[in-house]
N, C-alpha and C positions, 0 to 999 in steps of 0.2 A: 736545578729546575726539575719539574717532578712534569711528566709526560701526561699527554691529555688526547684525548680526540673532539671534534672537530665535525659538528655535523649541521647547514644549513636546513631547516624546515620549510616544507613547503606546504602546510595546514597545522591548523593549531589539531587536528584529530593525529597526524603523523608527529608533530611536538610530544603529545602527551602520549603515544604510541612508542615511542625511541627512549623515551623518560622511563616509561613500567620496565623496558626491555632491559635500561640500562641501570641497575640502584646505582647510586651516588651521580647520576648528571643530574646537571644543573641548565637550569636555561638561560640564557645570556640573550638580555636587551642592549641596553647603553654600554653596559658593563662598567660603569662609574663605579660604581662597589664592589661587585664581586671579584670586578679585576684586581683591585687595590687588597682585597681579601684574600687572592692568590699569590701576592706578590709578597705576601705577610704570610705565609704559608698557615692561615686561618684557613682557609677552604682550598681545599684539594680536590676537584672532583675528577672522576675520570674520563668527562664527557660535554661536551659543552653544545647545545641546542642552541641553534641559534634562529631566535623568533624575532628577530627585528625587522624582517621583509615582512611578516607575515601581514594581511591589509587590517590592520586594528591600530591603525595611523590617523582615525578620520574624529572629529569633533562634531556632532551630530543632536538634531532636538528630537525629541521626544512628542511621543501624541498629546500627552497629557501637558507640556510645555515647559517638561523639564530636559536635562540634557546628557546625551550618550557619549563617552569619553572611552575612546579606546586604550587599549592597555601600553599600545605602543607611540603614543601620541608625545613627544618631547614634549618636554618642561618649558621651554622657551616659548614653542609654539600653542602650549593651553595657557600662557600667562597672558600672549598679546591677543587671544582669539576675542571676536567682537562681543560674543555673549556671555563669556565668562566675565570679562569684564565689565559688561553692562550690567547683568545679571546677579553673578557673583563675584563681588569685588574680591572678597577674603582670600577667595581662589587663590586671584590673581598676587594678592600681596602677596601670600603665603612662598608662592613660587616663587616671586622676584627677590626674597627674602633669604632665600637656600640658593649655598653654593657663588659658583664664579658664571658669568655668561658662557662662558666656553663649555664649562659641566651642564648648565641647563639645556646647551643643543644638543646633549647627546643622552641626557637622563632621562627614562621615560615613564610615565604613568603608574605602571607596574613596579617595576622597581623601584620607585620613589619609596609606594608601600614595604616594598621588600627587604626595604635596607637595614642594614644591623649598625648595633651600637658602636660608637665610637671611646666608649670607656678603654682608658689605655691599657686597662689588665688583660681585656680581650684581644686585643691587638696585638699584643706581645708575649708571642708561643713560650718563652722565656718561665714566666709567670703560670699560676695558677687561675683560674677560672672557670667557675661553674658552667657559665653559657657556652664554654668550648669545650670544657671537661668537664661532665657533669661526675660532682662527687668530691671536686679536686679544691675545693673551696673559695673564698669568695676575701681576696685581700685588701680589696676597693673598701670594705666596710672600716676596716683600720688604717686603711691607706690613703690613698690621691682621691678624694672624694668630692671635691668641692663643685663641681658640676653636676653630680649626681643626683638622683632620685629624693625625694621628699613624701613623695605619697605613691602608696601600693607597691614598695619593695619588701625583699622578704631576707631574712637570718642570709638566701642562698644566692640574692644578687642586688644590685642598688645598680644598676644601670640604666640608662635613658634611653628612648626611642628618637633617635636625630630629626625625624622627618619633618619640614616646616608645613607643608602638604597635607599631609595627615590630620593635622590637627585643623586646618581650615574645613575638610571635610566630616572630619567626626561633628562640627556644630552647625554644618548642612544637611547632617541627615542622610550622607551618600551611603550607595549600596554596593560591595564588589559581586562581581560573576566570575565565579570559576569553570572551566572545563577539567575535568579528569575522567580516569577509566570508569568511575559510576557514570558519567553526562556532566549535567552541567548543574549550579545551585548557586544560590543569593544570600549574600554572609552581610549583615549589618555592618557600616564600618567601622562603628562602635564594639562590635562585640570581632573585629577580625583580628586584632592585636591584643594579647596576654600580657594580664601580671605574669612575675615571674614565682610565685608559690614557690614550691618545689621539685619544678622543673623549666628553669630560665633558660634551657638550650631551647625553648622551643617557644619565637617572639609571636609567632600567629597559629592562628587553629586552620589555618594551610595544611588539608591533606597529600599523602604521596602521590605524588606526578601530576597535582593539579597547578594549572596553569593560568593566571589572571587573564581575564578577556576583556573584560572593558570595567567601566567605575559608570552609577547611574546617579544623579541629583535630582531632587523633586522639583517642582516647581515652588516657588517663591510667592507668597499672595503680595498683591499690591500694595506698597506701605512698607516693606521690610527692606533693611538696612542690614550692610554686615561689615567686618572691619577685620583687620587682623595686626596685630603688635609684637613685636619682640625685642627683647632685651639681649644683648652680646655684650663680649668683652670688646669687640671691636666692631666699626661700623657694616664690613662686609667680610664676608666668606669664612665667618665664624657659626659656629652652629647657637640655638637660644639655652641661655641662664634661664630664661623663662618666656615665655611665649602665652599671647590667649587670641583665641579666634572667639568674635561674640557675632552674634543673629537676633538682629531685635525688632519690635512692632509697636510701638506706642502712639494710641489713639487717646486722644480729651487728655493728656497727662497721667496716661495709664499704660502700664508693659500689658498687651496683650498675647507677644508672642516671647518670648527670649530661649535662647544656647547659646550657652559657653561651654569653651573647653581649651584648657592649657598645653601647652607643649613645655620641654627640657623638664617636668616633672615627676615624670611617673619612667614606667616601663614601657607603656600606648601615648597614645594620645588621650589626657583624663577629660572625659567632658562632666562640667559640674553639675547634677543632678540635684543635688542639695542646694544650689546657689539659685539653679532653675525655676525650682517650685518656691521661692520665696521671693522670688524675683515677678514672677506670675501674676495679674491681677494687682498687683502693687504699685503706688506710687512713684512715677519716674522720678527719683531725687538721689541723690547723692548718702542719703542715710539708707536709701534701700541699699542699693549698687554695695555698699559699705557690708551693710547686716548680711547681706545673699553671697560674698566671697568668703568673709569672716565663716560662716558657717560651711562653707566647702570647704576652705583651708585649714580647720578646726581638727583635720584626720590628718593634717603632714604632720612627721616625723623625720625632720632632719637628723642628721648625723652631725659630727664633727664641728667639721668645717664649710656647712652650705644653710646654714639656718635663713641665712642672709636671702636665699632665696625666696623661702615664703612670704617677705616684706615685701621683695621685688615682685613676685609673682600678681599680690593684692593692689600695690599701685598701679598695675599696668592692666589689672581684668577693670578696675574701678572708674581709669579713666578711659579706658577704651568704652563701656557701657555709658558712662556720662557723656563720652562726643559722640556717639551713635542716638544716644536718645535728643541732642541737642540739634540735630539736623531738620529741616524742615519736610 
């Protein structure tokens, strides 16, 4: 067992304060991952903050009539809240969808985003890997891949981004708030998780000793719909083969608003940009839905043995948009 210290916060200013002081602490919410990531002797830090007191526990609306979600607010508890689920159903799916009940009361907000890959090469100190060693190469490409990455991997990694979360809110539009020793700033959730180019040790553009404070969602115009799906090898407590969160608006027989975005795909959460703008102004029909994934899926690059995915991935963004537009 490799020695650690141990220190309870009592403000996220003293958090991110004990963090600059300390290089390699780490801050400990749930600790669903990082624990599991220390047990695997992946992460060693020498310090562990502990921000789960800290009051960023609370699920809160917005002036504008969208909704403030603390950093520390369990998974369990943003799944059942009344406006997430009125509001934003995909949320809610998204969450009931990741993990075991037992993991989602203790998982929180924050680290949902913060959780690292589950690719067994990373996992296993044994092995080589770039996201743990960078330099040390990347054996998943000729190896155990089949769960793996399709779109926006690189020569130097083909891992996925587990989070079922994530992806419901990259096609909401959500914002994170970091604090660190610059103050505080607003990262798109879209642009907070990295391809892995070449440098896959590093899954978000997360500065040193910034610390997530809360996640923001806009407000939703009247009329819009949202959904969330995924595919596993088995019914529960399996991470997605493929995953899509959609957001849609169709008035007279026409999409006026749509986002998608896929999960178990990429390296992030991919939301489909290409699928977007063709999906726009278009015909609510099943040749649209069709033509608008076809054309975002047109940039995967399977490996191996996961081609299978990008078949999977299309059936499940096509009919997820077709029972979203079919709703009254």
């Amino acid at each position: 067992m490799k020695p650690f210290g141990y220190l309870r916060a009592g403000s996220v200013a003293e958090a991110v304060r004990e963090s600059a002081a300390n290089p390699g602490a780490r801050f400990l919410g749930g600790g669903t991952n990082l624990v599991d990531l220390m047990k695997l002797g992946v992460a060693t830090p020498g310090l562990l903050i502990d921000v789960s007191r800290l009051p960023l526990d609370r699920v809160t609306d917005t002036d504008d009539g969208g909704l403030r979600i603390g950093a520390t607010v369990r998974n369990s508890d943003l799944a059942a809240h009344h406006a997430v689920r009125t509001r934003y159903p995909a949320l809610s799916q998204a969450l009931l969808a990741g993990a075991s009940g037992q993991l989602r009361n203790t998982a929180t907000t924050g680290g949902n985003l913060l959780q690292r890959t589950r690719c067994p090469y990373f996992q296993d100190t044994s092995k080589p890997c770039n996201k743990r060693e960078p330099g040390s190469g990347c054996p998943a490409r000729e190896g155990a891949h089949r769960d793996l990455a399709v779109l926006g991997h690189s020569a130097e990694c083909v891992a996925t981004h587990p989070s079922d979360m994530a992806v419901a809110l990259a096609a909401l539009d959500a914002t994170v708030l970091l604090h660190g020793p610059d103050g505080e700033r607003a990262v798109p959730l879209t642009g907070f998780h990295r391809l892995p180019g070449d440098s896959p040790d590093a899954d978000t553009v997360i500065r040193p000793d910034e610390l997530i404070t809360e996640v923001l969602l806009p407000p939703l115009p009247d009329g819009t719909v949202s959904l969330y799906r995924k595919a596993r090898d088995r019914a529960s407590f399996a991470f997605a083969l493929a995953s899509a969160a959609a957001v849609l608006r169709v008035r007279g027989g026409r999409i006026e608003h749509a986002a998608l975005a896929f999960g178990g795909l990429a390296h992030r959460p991919w939301r489909a940009r290409a699928a977007e703008e063709i999906l726009r102004g278009a015909p609510a029909t099943d040749e649209t839905y069709e033509a608008a994934v076809d054309a975002e899926l047109a940039a995967a690059r399977p490996l191996r043995d996961n081609a299978f995915k990008v078949t999977l991935a299309r059936r499940l963004a096509v009919d997820t948009l077709a029972e979203l537009a079919a709703r009254p």
